[in-house]
N, C-alpha and C positions, 0 to 999 in steps of 0.2 A: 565157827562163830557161836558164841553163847548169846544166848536169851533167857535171862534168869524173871523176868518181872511176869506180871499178867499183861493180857493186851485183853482189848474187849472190841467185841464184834459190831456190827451194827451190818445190818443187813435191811432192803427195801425194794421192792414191786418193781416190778417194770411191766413192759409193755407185753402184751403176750403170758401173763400169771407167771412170768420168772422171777428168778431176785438175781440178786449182784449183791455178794457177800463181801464183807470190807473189815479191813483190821485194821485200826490201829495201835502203834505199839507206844506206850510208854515211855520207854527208854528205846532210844534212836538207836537204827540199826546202821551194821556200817557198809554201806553200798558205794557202787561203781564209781568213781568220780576222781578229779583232782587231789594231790595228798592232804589229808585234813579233814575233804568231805564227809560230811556224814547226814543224810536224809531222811525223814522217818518213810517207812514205805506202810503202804496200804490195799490188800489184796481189791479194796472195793473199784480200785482202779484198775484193776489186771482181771479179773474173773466176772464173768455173768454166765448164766445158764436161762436159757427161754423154756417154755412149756415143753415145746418137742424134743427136747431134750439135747438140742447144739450147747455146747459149749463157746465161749466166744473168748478169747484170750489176747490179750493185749501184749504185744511185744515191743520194749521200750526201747530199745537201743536201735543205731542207723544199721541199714542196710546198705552193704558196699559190695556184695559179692560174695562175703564170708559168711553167708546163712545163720544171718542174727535172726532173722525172721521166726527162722524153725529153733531156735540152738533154745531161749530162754521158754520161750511156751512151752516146748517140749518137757521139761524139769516141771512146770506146773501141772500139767495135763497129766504127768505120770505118777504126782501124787495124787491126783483129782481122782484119777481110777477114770478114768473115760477110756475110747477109743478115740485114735487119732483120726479117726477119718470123722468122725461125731466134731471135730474141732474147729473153729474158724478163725486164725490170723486177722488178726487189724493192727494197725500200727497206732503208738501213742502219741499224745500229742507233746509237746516239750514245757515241763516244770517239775518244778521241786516234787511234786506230791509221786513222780517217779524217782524219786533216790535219783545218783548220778547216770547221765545217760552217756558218757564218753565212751565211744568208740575206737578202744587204742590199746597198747602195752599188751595184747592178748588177755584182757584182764574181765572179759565177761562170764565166761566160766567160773576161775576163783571167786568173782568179786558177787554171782548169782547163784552158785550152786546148793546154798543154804536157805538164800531167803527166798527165791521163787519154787523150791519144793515146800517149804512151809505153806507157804501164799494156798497152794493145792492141798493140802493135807489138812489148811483148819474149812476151808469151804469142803471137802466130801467130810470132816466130822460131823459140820452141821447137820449136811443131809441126811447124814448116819439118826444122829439125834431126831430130826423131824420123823424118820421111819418108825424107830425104836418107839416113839409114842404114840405114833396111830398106831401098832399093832399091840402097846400095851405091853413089851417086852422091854430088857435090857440093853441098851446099846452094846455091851460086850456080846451080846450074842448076835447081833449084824453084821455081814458082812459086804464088801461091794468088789463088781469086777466088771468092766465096760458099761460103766454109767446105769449101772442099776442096783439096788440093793437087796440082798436077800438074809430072810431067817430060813435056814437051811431048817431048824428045828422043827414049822410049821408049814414048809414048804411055801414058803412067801415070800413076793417079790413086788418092788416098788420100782417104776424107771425113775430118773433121776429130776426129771420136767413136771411128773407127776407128784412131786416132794419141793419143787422150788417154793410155791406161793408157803407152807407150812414153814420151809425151813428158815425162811426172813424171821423167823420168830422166836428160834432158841438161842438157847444161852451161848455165850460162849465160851470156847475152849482158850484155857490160858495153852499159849504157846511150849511152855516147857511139860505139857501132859500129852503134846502133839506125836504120836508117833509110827515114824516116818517106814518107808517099807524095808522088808531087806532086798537087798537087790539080788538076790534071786530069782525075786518077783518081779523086776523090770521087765516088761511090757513094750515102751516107748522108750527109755532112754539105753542106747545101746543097739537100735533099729533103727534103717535107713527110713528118712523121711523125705522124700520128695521136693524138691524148692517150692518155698508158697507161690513164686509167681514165676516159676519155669515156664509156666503156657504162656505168660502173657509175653516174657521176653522171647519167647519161638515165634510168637504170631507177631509180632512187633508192636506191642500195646506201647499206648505212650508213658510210662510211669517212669522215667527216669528224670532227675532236673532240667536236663536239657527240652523236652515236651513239656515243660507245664506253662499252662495258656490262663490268661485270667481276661474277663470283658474288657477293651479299650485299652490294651498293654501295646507299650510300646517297647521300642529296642536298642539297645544300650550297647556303644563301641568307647574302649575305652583306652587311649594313648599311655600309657605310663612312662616316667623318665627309662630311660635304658641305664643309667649308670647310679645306685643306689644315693636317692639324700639331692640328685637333682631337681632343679627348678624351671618352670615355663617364663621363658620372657616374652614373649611372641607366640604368635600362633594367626594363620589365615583365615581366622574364624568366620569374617562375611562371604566371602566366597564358599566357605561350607555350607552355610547357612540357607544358601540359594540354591544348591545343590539338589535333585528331584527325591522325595520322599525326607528329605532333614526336616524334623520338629526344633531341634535345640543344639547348641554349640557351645562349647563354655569352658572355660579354664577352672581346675581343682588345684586347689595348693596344697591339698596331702594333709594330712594328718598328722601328728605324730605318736609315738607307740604310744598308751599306754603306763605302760614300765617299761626304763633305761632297757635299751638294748645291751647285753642279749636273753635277758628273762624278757622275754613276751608272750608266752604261749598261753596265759588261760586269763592275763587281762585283755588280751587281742592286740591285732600288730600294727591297727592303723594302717594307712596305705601310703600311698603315693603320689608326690604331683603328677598331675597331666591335662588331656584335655577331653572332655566327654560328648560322645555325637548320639545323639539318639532320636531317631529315624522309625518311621511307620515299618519297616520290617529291617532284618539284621543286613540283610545283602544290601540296604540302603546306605544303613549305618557304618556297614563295613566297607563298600565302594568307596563312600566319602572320605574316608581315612585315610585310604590310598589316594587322596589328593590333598591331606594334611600337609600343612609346612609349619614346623615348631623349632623355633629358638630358643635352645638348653642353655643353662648354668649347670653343669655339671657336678661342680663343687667338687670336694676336697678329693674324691677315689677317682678322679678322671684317669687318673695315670697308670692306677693297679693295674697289673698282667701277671699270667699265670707261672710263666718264664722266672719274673723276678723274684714272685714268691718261693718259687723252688730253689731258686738259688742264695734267698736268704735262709731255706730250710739248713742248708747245709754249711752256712756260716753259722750259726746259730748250733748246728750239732757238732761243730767242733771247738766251741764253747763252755765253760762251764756252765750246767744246767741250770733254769729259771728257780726251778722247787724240786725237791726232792717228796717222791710224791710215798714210797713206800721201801722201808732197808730193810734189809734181814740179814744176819750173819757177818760177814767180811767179804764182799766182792771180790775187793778189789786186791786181797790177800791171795783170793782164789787164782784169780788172771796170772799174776804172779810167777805159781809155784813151774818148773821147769816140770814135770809130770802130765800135765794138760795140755790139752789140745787145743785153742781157741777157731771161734768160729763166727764172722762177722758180716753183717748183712746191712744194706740201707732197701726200706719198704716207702714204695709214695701212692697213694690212691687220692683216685681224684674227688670232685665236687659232682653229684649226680640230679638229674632233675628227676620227681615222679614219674613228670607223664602219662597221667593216666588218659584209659581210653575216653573217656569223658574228660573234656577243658573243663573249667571254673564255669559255674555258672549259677544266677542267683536271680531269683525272681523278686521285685519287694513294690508294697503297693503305700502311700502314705497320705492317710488320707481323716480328713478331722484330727489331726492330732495323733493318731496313732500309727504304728507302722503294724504289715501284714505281711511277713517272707514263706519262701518255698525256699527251701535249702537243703543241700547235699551236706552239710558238716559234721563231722566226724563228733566234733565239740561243741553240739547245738546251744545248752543252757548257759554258757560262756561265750557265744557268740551273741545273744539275745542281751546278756549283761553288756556287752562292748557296741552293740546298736543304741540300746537304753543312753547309756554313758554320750555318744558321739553326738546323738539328735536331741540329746536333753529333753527325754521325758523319763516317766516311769516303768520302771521293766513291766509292769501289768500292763502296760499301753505297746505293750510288744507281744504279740501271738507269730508263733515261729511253726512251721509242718515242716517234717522230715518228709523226704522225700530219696525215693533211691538213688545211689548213686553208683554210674559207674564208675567204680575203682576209686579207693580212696589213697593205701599205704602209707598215711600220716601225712597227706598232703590236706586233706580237707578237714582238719585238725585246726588251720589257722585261718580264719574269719577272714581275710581280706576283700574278696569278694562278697561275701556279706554287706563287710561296710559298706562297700563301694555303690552295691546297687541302693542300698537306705539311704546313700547317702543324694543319689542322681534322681532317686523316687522325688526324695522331699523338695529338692531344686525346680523339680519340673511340675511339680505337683500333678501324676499321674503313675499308673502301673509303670513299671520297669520292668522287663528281661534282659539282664547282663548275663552276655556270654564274649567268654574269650577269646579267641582263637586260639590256634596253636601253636602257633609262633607266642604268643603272651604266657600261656601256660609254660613252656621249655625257658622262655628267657623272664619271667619274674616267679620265680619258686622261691621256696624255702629248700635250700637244696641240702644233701647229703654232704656233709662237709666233708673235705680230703683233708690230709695231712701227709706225717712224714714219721717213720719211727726208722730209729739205729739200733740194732742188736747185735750183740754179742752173749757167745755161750761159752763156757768152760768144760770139757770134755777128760774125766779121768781117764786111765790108763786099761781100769774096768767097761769103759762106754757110757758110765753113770754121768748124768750132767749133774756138774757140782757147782757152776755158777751162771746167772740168768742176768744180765744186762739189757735194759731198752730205754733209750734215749727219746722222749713222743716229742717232737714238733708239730706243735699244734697251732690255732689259729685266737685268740681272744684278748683283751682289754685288762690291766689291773692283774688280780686276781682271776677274775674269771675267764672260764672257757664261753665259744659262742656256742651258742644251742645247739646241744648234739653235737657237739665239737670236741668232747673230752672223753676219759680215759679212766677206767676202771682199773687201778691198780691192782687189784685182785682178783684179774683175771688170770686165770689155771696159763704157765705153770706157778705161778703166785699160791707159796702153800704148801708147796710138793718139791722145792729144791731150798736147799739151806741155806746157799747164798743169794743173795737177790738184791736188785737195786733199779726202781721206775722212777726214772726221770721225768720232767715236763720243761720243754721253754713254749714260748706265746709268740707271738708275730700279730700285726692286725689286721683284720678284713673287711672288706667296704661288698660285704656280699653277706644276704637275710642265708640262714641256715637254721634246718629242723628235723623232726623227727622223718625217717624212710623206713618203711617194713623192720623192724627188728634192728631200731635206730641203733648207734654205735657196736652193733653187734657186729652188722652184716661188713661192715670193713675192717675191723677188730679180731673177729675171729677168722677172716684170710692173712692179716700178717701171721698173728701168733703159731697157727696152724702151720702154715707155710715155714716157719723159720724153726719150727719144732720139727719140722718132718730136715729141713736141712741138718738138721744138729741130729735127725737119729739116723741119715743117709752117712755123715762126718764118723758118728759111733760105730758103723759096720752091723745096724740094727735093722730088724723088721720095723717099718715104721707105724706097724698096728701093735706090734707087741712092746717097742720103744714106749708108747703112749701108756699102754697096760702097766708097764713096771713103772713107771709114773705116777700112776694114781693110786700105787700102791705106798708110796713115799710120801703120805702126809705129814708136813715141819709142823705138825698144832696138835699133835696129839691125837685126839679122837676129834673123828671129821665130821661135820656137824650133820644130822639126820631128820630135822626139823624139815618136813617140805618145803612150810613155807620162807625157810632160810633162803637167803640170797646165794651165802656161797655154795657153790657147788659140791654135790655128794659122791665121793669117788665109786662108792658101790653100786649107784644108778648109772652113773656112767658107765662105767666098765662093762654094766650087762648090756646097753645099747653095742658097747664095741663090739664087743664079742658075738653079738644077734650079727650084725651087719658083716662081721666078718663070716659066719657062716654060709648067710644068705648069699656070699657076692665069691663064696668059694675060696676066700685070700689063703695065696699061698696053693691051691691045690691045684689053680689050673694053669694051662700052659697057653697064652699067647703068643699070635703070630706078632713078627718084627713090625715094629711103631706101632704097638696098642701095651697098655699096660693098665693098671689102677692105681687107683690114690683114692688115701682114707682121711679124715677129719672128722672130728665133734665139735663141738657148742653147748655149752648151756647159757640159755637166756628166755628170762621170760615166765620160770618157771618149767621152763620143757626143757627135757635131755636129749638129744641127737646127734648117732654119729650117721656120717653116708660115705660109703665108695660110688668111685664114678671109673668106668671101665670107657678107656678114652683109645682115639687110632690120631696119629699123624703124619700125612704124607710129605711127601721132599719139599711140597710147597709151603710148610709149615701149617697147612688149614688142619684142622682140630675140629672131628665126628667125634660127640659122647654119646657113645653107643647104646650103655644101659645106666642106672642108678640107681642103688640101692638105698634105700633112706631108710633107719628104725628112731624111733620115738619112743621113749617113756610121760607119756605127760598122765600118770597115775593110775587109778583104780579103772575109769570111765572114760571113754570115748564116748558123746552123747551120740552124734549122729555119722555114721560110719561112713558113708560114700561123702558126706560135705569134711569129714578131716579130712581123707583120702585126697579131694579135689584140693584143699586147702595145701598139703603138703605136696601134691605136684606142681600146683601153680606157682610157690616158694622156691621148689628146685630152677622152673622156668624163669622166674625172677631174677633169682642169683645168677646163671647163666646170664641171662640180659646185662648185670652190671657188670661182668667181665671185657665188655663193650662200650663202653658208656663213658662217657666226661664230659663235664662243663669248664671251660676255661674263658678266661678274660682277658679281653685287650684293649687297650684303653679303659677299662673301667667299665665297658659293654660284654655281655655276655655273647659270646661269639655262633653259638649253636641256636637252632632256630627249629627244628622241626627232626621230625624220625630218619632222613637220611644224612644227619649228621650225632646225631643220637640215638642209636638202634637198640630195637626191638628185636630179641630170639625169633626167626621166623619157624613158620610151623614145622617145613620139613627139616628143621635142625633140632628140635625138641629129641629131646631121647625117651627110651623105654623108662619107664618110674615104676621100682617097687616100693609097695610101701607096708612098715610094718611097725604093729605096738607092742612093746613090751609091756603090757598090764603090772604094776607094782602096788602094793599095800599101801598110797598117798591118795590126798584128797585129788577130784583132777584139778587140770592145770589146762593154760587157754593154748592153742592152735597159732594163730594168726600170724606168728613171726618166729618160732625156735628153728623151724623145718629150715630157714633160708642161707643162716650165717656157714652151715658146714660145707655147701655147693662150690663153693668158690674154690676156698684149698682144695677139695678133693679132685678137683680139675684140677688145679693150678700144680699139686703132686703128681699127679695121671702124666701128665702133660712130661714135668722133670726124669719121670721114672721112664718117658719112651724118647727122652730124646733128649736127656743129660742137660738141658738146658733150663733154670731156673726162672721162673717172671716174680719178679720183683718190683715190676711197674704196671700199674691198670690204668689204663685197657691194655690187654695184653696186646692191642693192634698195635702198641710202641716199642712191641719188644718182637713185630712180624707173624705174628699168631693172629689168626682169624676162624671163624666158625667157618666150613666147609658146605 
């Protein structure tokens, strides 16, 4: 990012002879947010320092798990020149004056790693500055190293508490004379940091949405239609009413999006009819439920089943395609020639729910006019605009607290529960705690949408694949795909074979669908992978070194090398393969009968990763992944080494989980309801995880989602290489495969 203008400082007292040093910039910087965003940021909100010399740093983004807490202060503190243990964590409160605080696309890294080392680097100037004049010397001749300053010249030293109340009072530093350290000298980025509130989650402190308690709150169950777009005709609401510990009973007629389905992610998605019970405690509110009787109008998706969709998928793909999404070369010249080998596959993956370990849940208090929430959202200042908007008031008349949450993976991205509790606050006029069950979380998601893709490949005489066919049947309206529904045409091998030809037809669906960990990725990069390892099994190829000669074969010329490029760069890639192939021995070692490995990459996200998964399968077809090898390119920097580390084994355990996994529909109801019909990898099935970075000469690049897309194939190969049998349907429990 450049910063070419001046910015000017303003700094001011606090309590204790500190200051709180504060920038603002001119020309708007371009921070974290929805595409277009752009926020001015202001360190006066991120930095203070007291007399005794704490630093206090404000970290803007939610907390889900993925140690945002430590990830961004960190990059501040380590320009700041402190020690981290001198540091203290607070969470921000939610507005503009923090730039975008979205929690998503792995995009906190890239979207901070500029402006919050600046934020640090113009607050220790100043102090620099305040020093340099009381001792009456040059600021070039100061220096600082854990929160103190020294003239090494006159052997002189200031702490940095001792220089606050002075340093409120210089000038300040225009941002482009700011400069930053070499990272040599990292200190704190690049060293494991401890989670800010790992004590409190060991000792069980209440900090998570589901604990947040406010005076005279009450507790909030909430029915929703089971078949998308349904309506309440009925409902026993007196006899709920009378029920022991019921305050209120009441029909909702829902909402509607927003924006046209299926763009609804950052106007918010509105909700759904139903009926709301809310009860002096939850187990009130929840009891009562289970004595609800409600008469649906289902409307028009009562019928949808998952059955018929898959069997329009396949009328549809022996159809000529909807659009032609990407041509290159002559296909279909290729299929053709009598010298080729063809090689033809149908891939279906299903609809997946989050699940996280945390349901929905949302605290909201309404009261004189304004609303007051505790929220988990991943997409807080977009869900505060979709409150504003619903209750008709002013978004200043809306104060929103992040609050931790367990487990988000772009489930708490979409406001629903927000609305819903603003919406039961203002009705009853009192606190509200809306909390889901699990049964509502599993059956009203924004789920991982399935589909359906046909491939075919052209196999020279050499082993070269010479032509690349996929047919995607997919799910959306018009023109458009449904959220997270569609297809990146230029995904690898797009690029690297001459001839090529991505199709798309559509089909419609009466089912909400959004972003999941490493949205379109994580089921995207198990077909391609999968169907590229059969075409280099077809070749009589190694199918790590198939992949190698590959990316050697770029159709564009010179491949693009820009980081922050989208498409994919063969030369990062290749060195992920190559690490992983090392590490996991391919090729060198000799396994016993029913074990073997399988290799895959991804890029998404910005992160490069390939992984082998060294997999055993017994006569009963149950499938032990033994170990996993994961490596990673995501740039120059790893900021905090044991939370990527944790981040990419939990991704591998994720991927695994959705090898398990589907949501299906009958009648128009979602049929799965809880974890034993939707599972969860249990612990002793986890395998061994290595995990490794290749450091590359790029800016870094964010964690949260590249690690997960390559697990899947590299089972789903594992699997093919020890027992000739291919899965081309997920969950692989439909093809007799289960985790052991």
């Amino acid at each position: 990012m450049k910063i070419n203008r001046r910015f000017f400082l303003r700094a001011s007292v606090i309590a204790g002879g500190g200051f709180m040093v504060g920038l603002h910039p001119i020309a708007k910087l371009k921070a974290q947010g929805p595409p277009g965003a752009n926020q001015p940021l202001s360190p006066a909100d991120f930095v203070s320092i007291s007399s005794d010399g704490i630093a206090t740093i404000v970290a803007k983004n939610q907390e889900l798990g993925q140690g945002a807490l430590n990830l961004l202060p960190m990059m501040i503190a380590e320009e700041l020149d402190v020690d981290w243990k001198t540091v203290r964590v607070v969470r921000s409160g939610v507005g503009p004056q923090y730039g975008g605080q979205i929690t998503g696309g792995s995009t906190a890294t890239p979207s901070n790693w500029e402006p919050m080392r600046r934020i640090g680097a113009a607050a220790r100037q100043m102090i620099v500055a305040a020093a340099a004049q009381t001792w009456g010397v040059a600021a070039e001749e100061c220096s600082t190293a854990s929160g103190v300053v020294y003239h090494r010249a006159s052997s002189r030293s200031l702490r940095y508490g001792e220089l606050a109340a002075k340093a409120a009072t210089m000038p300040v530093p225009a941002f482009t004379s700011l400069k930053l350290k070499d990272p040599k000298d990292y200190k704190i980025i690049g060293t494991t940091t401890a989670g800010i509130e790992t004590k409190e989650i060991l000792t069980g402190k209440p900090i998570f949405g589901i604990d947040v308690t406010v005076p005279g709150m009450l507790y909030a169950s909430f029915e929703k239609t089971p078949v998308l777009g349904g309506k309440v005709v009925s409902a026993n609401l007196d006899a709920i009413k009378s029920m022991k510990g019921v305050k209120h009973a009441f029909v909702v007629e829902g909402v509607p999006m927003a924006n046209p389905y299926p763009n609804y992610l950052f106007e918010g998605p509105g909700f759904e009819a139903g009926v709301a019970i809310v009860a002096d405690s939850w187990w009130a509110a929840q009891s009562a439920r289970k004595k609800l009787e409600v008469k649906w109008d289902f409307g028009k998706w009562a019928t949808q089943e998952s059955e018929a969709n898959a069997r329009r998928a396949d009328e549809l793909a022996a159809q000529p395609a909807g659009r032609t999404l990407r041509k290159e070369g002559d296909p279909e010249a290729a299929f053709q020639r009598e010298d080729v080998k063809v090689v033809q596959a149908r891939y279906e993956f299903p609809f997946i729910a989050h699940a996280t370990l945390e349901p929905q849940n949302c605290t909201a208090h309404f009261k004189d006019g304004k609303m007051e929430i505790w929220s988990t959202s991943q997409f807080p200042a977009p869900g505060r605009t979709t409150v504003a908007r619903l209750l008709g008031i002013p978004e200043t008349d809306v104060t929103l607290h992040m609050v931790r949450a367990g487990g988000g993976f772009g489930r708490r991205a979409y406001n629903d529960s927000m609305c819903e509790a603003a919406w039961i606050s203002k009705t009853v006029g009192a606190p509200v705690k809306l909390l889901w069950s699990r049964e509502d979380d599993i059956r009203h998601d924004y789920y991982r949408c399935g589909g359906f893709q046909y491939f075919k490949a052209a196999i020279d005489r050499g082993g070269k694949l010479l032509a690349w066919k996929n047919h995607f049947v997919a799910y959306g309206e018009g023109d458009a795909f449904v959220h997270d529904g569609g297809f990146n045409a230029g995904e690898f091998p797009a690029g690297y074979v001459e001839n090529l030809l991505v199709q798309a037809s559509k089909m419609p669906l009466g089912l909400k669908t959004g972003a999941l960990r490493a949205p379109g990725s994580n089921s995207i990069a198990w077909v391609m992978q999968s169907f590229i390892d059969e075409v280099a099994h077809a070749a009589g190829a190694d199918p790590a070194q198939f992949r190698l000669a590959l990316l050697k074969k770029s159709t564009a010329g010179t491949a693009p090398v820009d980081p922050r490029a989208r498409a994919l760069n063969p030369a990062r890639m290749s060195g992920v393969l190559q690490l992983a192939m090392e590490k996991s021995g391919w090729g060198q070692r000799t396994l016993r009968p029913g074990a073997a490995l399988g290799i895959a990459f991804h890029f998404s996200h910005g992160g490069y990763f390939a992984e082998v998964a060294e997999v055993a399968v017994d006569a009963k077809k149950q499938v032990t992944v033994n170990k996993v090898w994961v490596v990673g390119d995501i740039g120059s920097h790893v900021i905090n080494p044991s939370s990527a580390e944790n981040q990419v084994q939990g991704a591998v355990v994720d991927g695994l989980s959705e090898m398990i996994q589907e949501i299906t529909l009958k009648n128009g109801h979602v049929v799965q309801s809880n974890y034993h019909d939707h599972s969860m990898l249990r612990m002793p099935q986890a395998p061994a995880i290595e995990v490794s970075f290749l450091k590359t000469n790029n800016p870094p690049t964010g964690l949260g989602e590249p690690a997960l897309p390559p697990i899947l194939p590299a089972v789903a190969n594992a699997i093919f290489s020890a027992t000739g049998e291919r899965i081309r349907t997920l969950p692989m429990t439909k093809q007799g495969f289960r985790f052991a």
